[in-house]
N, C-alpha and C positions, 0 to 999 in steps of 0.2 A: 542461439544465444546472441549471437552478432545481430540479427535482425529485429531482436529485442530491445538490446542496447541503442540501436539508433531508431527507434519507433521512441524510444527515451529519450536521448537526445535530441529528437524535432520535436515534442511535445514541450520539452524543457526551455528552447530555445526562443520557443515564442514566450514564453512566461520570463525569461531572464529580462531584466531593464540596461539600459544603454550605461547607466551609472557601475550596474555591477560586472557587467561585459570588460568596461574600460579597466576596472580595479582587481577584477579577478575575487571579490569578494561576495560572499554569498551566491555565486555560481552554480544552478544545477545543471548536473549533467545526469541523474538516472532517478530509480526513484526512493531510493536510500537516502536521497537529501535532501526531501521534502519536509516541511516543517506542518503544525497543525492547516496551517492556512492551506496550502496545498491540498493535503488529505479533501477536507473538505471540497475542494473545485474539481479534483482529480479521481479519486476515488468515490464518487456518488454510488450508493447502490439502490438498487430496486427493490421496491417490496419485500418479496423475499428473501433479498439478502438482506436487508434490515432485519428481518425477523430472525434470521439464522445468528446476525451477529449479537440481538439481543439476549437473547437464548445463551449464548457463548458467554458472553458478559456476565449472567445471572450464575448459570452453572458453574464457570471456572473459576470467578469474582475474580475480570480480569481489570486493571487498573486501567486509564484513558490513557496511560504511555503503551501497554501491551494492547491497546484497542487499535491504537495508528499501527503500533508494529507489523499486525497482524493485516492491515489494510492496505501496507505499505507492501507487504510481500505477496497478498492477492493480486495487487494491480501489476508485480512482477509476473505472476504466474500468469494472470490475463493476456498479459504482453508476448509471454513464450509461446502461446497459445495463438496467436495474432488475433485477442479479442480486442475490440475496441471498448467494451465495458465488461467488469466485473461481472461475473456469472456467481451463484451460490457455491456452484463445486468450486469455484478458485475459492473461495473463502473457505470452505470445508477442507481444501489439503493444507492451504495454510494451518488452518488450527492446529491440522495434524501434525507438524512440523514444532509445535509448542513442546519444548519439556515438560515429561511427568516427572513432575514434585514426589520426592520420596516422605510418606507419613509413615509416623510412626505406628503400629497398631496388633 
């Protein structure tokens, strides 16, 4: 986990600007505190994970808040991993980490 966190924190570190350093505002430190913009630059995936999260999307009809979520905690799981990009299986335990919805039926 430790090795995670600061694969975190130097990915972050180059992304932080000298305004928000000075103010301590908008500061990332992990990747919890990524915003859309981020996702995008950070979490790119390949083909197939494209395809896996499309699929995800259609199936679960998940919202573009639980899309980052979900992308947001792949790029954690890649990180535990010491991957340097996203793989399908980090996107696939993520999902799995999604609450099932209770229906009625």
């Amino acid at each position: 986990v430790e090795t995670a966190r600061l694969r975190q924190l130097e990915r972050f570190s180059k992304n932080n600007s000298k305004e928000n350093e000075e103010t301590l505002i908008n500061l990332k430190t992990c990747n919890a505190d990524m915003g859309p913009a981020d996702i995008r630059t950070i979490c790119q995936l390949d083909g197939s994970g494209e395809n896996l999260m499309r699929t995800a999307m259609r199936q679960l009809q998940l919202s573009a808040r639980a899309y980052h979520r979900i992308l947001k905690l792949a790029r954690t799981i890649a990180d535990l991993a010491g991957e340097e990009k996203i793989e399908p299986n980090h996107i696939a335990e993520a999902l799995q980490y999604r609450p099932k919805l209770m229906t009625e039926g």
